[in-house]
Each structure stands twice: as structure tokens, then as C-alpha cells.
Residue, then its C-alpha position, 0 to 999 in steps of 0.5 A: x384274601x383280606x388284608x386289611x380291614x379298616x372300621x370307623x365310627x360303627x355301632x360301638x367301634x369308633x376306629x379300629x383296624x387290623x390286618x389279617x393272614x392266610x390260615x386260620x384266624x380266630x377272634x376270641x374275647x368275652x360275650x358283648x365285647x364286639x367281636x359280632x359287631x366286627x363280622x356285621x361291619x364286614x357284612x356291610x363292606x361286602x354290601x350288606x343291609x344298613x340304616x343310619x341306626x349302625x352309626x356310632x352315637x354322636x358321629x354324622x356317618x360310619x365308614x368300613x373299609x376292606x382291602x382284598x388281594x386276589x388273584x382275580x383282582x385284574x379281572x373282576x376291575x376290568x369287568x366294572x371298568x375301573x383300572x388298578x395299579x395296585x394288585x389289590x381291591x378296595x371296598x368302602x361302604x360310607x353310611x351317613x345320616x344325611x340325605x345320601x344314606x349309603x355310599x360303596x366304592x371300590x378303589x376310590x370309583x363309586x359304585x351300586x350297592x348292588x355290585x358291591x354286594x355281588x362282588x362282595x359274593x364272590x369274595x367272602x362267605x360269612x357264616x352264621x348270619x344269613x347275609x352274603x351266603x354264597x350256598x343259599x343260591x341253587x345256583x351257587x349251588x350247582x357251581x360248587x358241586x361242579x367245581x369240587x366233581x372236576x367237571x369245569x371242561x364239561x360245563x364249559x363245553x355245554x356253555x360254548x354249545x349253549x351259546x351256539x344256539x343261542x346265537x343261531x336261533x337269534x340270527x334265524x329269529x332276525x332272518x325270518x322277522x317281516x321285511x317291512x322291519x327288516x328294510x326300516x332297519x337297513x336304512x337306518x343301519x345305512x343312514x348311521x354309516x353313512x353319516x358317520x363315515x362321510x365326516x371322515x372322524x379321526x380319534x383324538x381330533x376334537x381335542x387337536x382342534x379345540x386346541x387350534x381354535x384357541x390360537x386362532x381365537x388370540x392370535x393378536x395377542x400371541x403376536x403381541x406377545x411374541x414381539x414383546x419377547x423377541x425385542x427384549x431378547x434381540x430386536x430392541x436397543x439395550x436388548x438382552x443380547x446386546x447388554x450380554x455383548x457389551x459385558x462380554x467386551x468388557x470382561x474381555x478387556x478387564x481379563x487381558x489386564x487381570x486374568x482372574x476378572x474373566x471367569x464369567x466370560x465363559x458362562x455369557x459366552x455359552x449363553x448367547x448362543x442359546x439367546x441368539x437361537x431363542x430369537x430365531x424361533x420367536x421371529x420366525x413364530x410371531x410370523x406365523x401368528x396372521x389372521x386367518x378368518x377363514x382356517x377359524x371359520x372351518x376349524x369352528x364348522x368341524x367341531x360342530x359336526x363333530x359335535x353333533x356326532x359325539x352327542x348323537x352317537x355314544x358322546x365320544x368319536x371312539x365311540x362314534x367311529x365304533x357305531x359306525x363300524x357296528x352299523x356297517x358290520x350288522x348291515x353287511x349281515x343284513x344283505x347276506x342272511x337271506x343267503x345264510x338261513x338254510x346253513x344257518x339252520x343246519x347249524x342249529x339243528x347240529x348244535x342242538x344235538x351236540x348240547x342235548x348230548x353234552x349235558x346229558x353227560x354232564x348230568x350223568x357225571x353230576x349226579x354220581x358225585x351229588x352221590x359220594x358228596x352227600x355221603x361225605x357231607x353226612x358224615x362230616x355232619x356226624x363229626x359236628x354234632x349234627x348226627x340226627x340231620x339229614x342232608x340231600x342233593x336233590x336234583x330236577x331237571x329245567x330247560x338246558x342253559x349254559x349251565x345244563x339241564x339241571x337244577x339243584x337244591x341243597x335240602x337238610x332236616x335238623x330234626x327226626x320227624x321233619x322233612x327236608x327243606x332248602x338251606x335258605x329256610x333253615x332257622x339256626x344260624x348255629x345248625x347251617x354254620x356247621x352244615x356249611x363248613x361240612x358241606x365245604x370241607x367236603x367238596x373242598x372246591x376253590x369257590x370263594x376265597x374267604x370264609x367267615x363263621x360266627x360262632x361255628x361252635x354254637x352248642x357243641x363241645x369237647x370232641x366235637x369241637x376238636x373236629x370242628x377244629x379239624x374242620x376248619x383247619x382243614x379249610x384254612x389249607x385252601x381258604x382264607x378263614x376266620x371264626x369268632x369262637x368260644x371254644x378253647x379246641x378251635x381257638x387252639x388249632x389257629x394260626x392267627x389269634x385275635x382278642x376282642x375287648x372293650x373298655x370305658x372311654x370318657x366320649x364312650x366305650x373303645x373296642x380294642x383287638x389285639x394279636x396274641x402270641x406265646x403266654x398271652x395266648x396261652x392265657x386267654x385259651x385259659x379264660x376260654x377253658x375256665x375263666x380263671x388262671x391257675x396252673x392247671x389251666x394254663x397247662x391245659x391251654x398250652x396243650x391245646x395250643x400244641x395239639x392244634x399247631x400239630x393237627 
């Protein structure tokens, strides 16, 4: 879920932060108070389109941070290579004036827009707008239907069978490739180990012997200054340990005469052994430091093999040594795959079979739920004010994949008299808001955690907006939700309730949102009923705000 989103010097928002909750959250204020422009910062966090005309009046750059925890944090990192110690996701878009227009991050690693919008798909559905809308894919699409009809078994079953043919139709399609390629390839496949494998690489030995290089380079003066140290320690007259003898006679002497004047002696007496000991090892590391013109010589040779390797073979000795072992595994399959082609084909053939049959299950067991769905999303339909549209599941069939041998497309007609058409190419935003949260309290799936609607409420009222509420409410069970509304029946049935106001600063306009609680947020559901306080009023909100704390 989102925790914390962060916006800085974006359209009219100079800097604002919140953090958010599970459940359902509503962000209420007056039309033009910002509460739009909130949901498009979150758009562009998430990878949406931006220009430097986003950027607020005066600034060099606008900058929306979003901080997500999730389950699937470890995961999704590791998948994009970047590490977390945190348990959570940072995104950050940086959108500037200057020549590096658009910048994405995540925890601090930058990364592509176009993986920030990807991850940011899997994140966050926003509604209302026609940016990062998970549903508009067919492919997304399919995902849902299967995750809602439970058939997560079956589809992994169909993929692991799709993989087996896959990877047996490329072994037959390298088996039966010319010889002429086939031997081109085992000598440079037996050339790469063979290079790699003869200078015997050991991980970490680069760094090991940039090290020993170093001394060796300056082993005059590392003797210089070991010698240095060793006579002021013991080797040169008034050395420290002959100062620290002398004072320990001394103290020896005083202390016989006057007992309290040998209190240091304990202290230099614990300190000459560790002088004595220091010396030792300074004599015996300054004879180590000789001259070896010929360790130099070799130490200097093996980095430049070494050197040669990294940049001819991934740029590190791990991956060196991984070549290697690729090289080696692939020539080994080489030799052996003549050998292997008959079981090879015998395997392909059962796969095939296998995956025919599996997806053709699947497809069964698909199109029985699309059936019940699609009776469930039309009467969802009807609650929200959408009693007139048509909804379908339509389903064709495609070349079996690893998600099976259909392909879907989500169809609606908002209007009597017009056909059925793909979701991406309905124009409301109002319509395919609610249209989306039917379809999702339908299915009900995990899918993505956290579902954003602006303005969900567009053109409905009263019953309709307490099922819209219901709705919601029902999602934010199993989601992270939050709505910008103007319906007092829905900001009523929240858990969390935001304000969004505006205000006149002397460098501009301020967006303020605040979290309201007890009479304050009986009193904005009041402006929400009627734009003015009075008794009646509040005592409608109040009960509003009791009904939808029930529902």
C-alpha cells in the first residue's frame, strides 16, 4: 500500500506530504482546490506522461515521491537488481527544466521511466483518467478473470507445459541448424573455455593483487618508514622505550622514599610490553619489505591477463568464470545433441499433447466463470447507475501461449442503440470509473493492491451513491483504496477523511490537506450536503457518517 506520498513544487503544490492507511480513504474539498492535481502528481510518480509545463511557476524542477510497502517489495527489488534493507519501495520522478527533462528512481537507483511505469502498473490502478489502467490491457485482462475464477494451478500448469516445448522445439531447432554453423560455434564455444579456463581465475584476485602491486611499487619506502618507527620505538638512543625505562627507575627510586609518587608506574609497566611487542613486529615487517623485481614483473603480467578477460568477457572475473562455465555447459550439449534428438522429439510431441490438453481445460473453466462474472458485473452495473450499458467477456482463440489458447477483451456499450467496444475506447472517464470499480468488486481478486478513483461519483446521486459507497467499501477490504469524491454517502462510509484547500500565499497559492476527524468531519460532509452549516445539516452528515461506519 502507499504510505507516504511526498509532492514538491508541482502545478500549484509547492510542498505537501501525507501519509496514508489501509481501508478506504476519501479526499473531499472544494472544485479547483487540488485534489485532481494530487492524483495526476501520483500518476506521474507511477511513470506517467510529463513536460516541464507541470512544473510550479518560478521552480527549476518538480519532484513526487511515493513510499510503498508491499508484500512483493523483496521481490519485484530483486527482479531490477537493486537491494532493500528497508521492507519498502521508493519511487521518485524528478522533472526538470533543464536539458535532463525526466529523471525515475527507485530507493535512490535510477532507473527507465518505462520500468517505473511498469512497476508502477502492478502497483496502483487509477481510475478516472486514462493513464496506468491496469484493465485496459486484454492481458491484464485474462490475469484477473483467472486470479478471481481461482485457476492459478491450472494457468501454472499450462505455462510449465509451454515452456517445455518451448525449450524443446529450440534444442530440435539448434540440433537440425547446418553443420557448418554448428561446428563455427563449438570452436568458439571451445576457444572461450579454453581461454578463460587456462589462466585459472580465482574470484576476488584482481583486487588481491592490485593490492600487492601497490607495495611493491613502494617498498623503499615502506622500509623507510618502518625503520623510522622502529627506532624511535627501540633501535635509536633516547628511543621511546629506553625514555619509558629510565622514568620506570625513577619512579621506582622516588616511590621507596614516598610511596604515593609511584602511582604511574603501573601504567608504564603495562605499556612496555606492548612497545617491546610493537617492535618486534616493525623489525621483523621492514625485512620483509626487499625488492623483488621479478614478484613485480609477474604480479603486473597477471593483471594484464586478467585485464584482458574482464573487458573481453562481462567486465568482472565472476562473470568471466560464468562464461566459461556457460561456454563449457553449451559445448557439452553440443557434442551430446545429435545423441539426444529422437528423445528429444518424443519429448516435444508428449508436451505438445499435454499443453493442448491443459489449455483447453483452462478455456473450459474460463469461459464458465466469464459467464457468472459477467452476470455479476451487469448487476453491479445497475447499482451504479449504469442500468442502460451492456457489458461482455468476449473471447477468441490465438496461438496457445503460456497463458493458454485465449485471448479476451473486456467489451461495454454505455448507450442503447450502440455496439459493444473495448474498454480503451470508451470516452467517459465518469462511465469506465464506475464500470471498473463493478468489474473489480466483482471479481474481487488480489490483482493490484492499490486503486485510486477520481471522481468515481461523476452524475449519480443518492441510492446510487450509497452503493457506490457500498462498493468501495467493499474493495477497501481487500485493497488499498482511495477516491476523490463530492458525494457526501461515500466520503461518509470512509475510514480515512482528507480535506483539500487552497489558500493565497504572498509567493502564490498553498494546497493544504488535512486529516479530519469528530465534528470537523461532520462539518465538511455537511458542506458536502449542502454548503452551509446549520443543525439539520450536521445532523445529516452525522448520520451519514454513522450509516457508512456500519455498512
Amino acid at each position: 500500500m502507499i504510505r507516504e506520498l511526498r509532492i514538491k513544487d508541482f502545478a500549484i503544490i509547492k510542498d505537501l506530504e501525507v501519509c496514508f492507511s489501509g481501508g478506504l480513504t476519501v479526499l473531499t474539498g472544494e472544485t479547483g482546490a487540488g485534489k485532481s492535481i494530487i492524483v495526476d502528481a501520483l500518476g506521474i510518480a507511477l511513470g506517467g506522461r510529463a513536460s516541464s509545463g507541470l512544473i510550479r511557476s518560478g521552480c527549476e524542477s518538480a519532484t513526487v515521491q511515493v513510499y510503498f510497502e508491499t508484500e512483493d517489495s523483496p521481490r519485484l527489488l530483486e527482479d531490477l537488481g537493486i537491494e532493500s534493507d528497508s521492507g519498502g519501495m521508493v519511487l521518485r520522478r524528478v522533472i526538470s527544466t533543464s536539458s535532463v527533462r525526466n529523471r525515475a528512481f527507485l530507493n535512490d537507483t535510477m532507473i527507465g521511466v518505462q520500468t517505473l511505469s511498469e512497476l508502477g502498473g502492478d502497483l496502483v490502478d487509477i481510475h478516472g483518467q486514462h493513464e496506468h489502467q491496469s484493465l485496459l490491457s486484454p492481458q491484464n485482462q485474462l490475469k484477473m478473470l483467472d486470479e478471481a475464477a481461482g485457476l492459478a494451478a491450472e494457468r501454472k500448469l499450462v505455462t510449465s507445459l509451454f515452456d517445455q516445448v518451448a525449450e524443446a522445439r529450440e534444442k530440435l531447432s539448434g540440433i537440425s541448424s547446418g553443420s557448418e554453423e554448428k561446428n563455427r560455434r563449438r570452436e568458439l564455444l571451445s576457444f572461450q573455455a579454453e581461454e578463460i579456463g587456462s589462466a585459472s581465475l580465482i574470484e576476488g584476485e584482481d583486487l588481491k593483487l592490485e593490492e600487492e602491486k601497490n607495495i611493491l611499487l613502494h617498498l623503499v619506502r615502506l622500509r623507510e618508514l618502518m625503520e623510522s618507527a622502529y627506532a624511535l620505538i627501540y633501535g635509536a638512543d633516547g628511543s621511546a622505550i629506553e625514555g619509558l625505562s629510565n622514568a620506570k627507575k625513577s619512579l621506582e627510586e622516588a616511590a621507596s622514599i614516598d610511596p604515593g609518587a609511584g602511582q604511574p608506574l603501573e601504567f608504564i609497566s603495562q605499556a612496555l610490553p606492548f612497545l617491546e611487542e610493537a617492535a618486534m613486529f616493525l623489525r621483523s615487517k621492514k625485512d620483509s619489505y626487499e625488492p623483488d623485481p621479478d614478484r613485480l614483473t609477474h604480479v603486473e603480467d597477471r593483471l594484464e591477463v586478467i585485464k584482458k578477460l574482464k573487458k573481453k568477457y562481462g567486465g568482472t572475473i565472476e562473470e568471466a568464470i560464468r562464461r566459461m562455465e556457460r561456454a563449457q555447459s553449451e559445448l557439452a550439449g553440443l557434442l551430446e545433441e545429435g545423441e539426444n534428438a529422437g528423445k528429444i522429439e518424443k519429448e516435444l510431441k508428449e508436451a505438445e499433447k499435454k499443453l493442448a490438453c491443459a489449455a483447453e481445460a483452462l478455456s473450459s473453466k474460463r469461459k464458465k466463470f466469464a459467464l457468472e462474472a459477467e452476470k455479476a458485473i451487469m448487476r453491479n452495473m445497475k447499482e451504479l447507475a449504469l442500468e442502460k450499458a451492456q457489458f461482455m467477456i468476449e473471447f477468441s482463440s490465438c496461438e496457445t501461449g503460456p497463458g493458454g489458447a485465449d485471448r479476451i477483451e473486456f467489451l461495454f456499450n454505455a448507450n442503447p442503440g450502440e455496439g459493444l467496444r473495448p474498454l480503451h475506447k470508451v470516452a467517459s472517464g465518469g462511465e469506465l470509473s464506475r464500470l471498473m470499480l463493478a468489474i473489480k468488486s466483482a471479481l474481487r481478486s488480489k490483482g493490484v493492491p492499490v486503486l485510486v478513483f477520481d471522481e468515481v461519483d461523476a452524475g449519480i446521486g443518492g441510492k446510487t451513491a450509497w452503493n457506490v459507497a457500498k462498493k468501495l467499501k467493499e474493495l477497501a477490504a481487500s485493497h488499498q483504496v482511495l477516491c476523490i469524491t463530492h458525494e457526501p454517502q461515500i466520503a461518509g462510509a470512509a475510514d480515512i477523511h482528507f480535506i483539500i484547500e487552497k489558500e493565497a500565499v504572498p509567493d502564490g497559492t498553498k494546497v493544504i490537506i488535512t486529516e479530519v476527524k469528530g465534528s470537523a468531519r461532520q462539518e465538511e460532509v455537511a458542506r458536502m450536503l449542502g454548503g452551509k452549516l446549520t443543525d439539520a445539516s450536521l445532523r445529516h452528515a452525522k448520520e451519514l457518517i454513522e450509516r457508512g461506519l456500519s455498512s
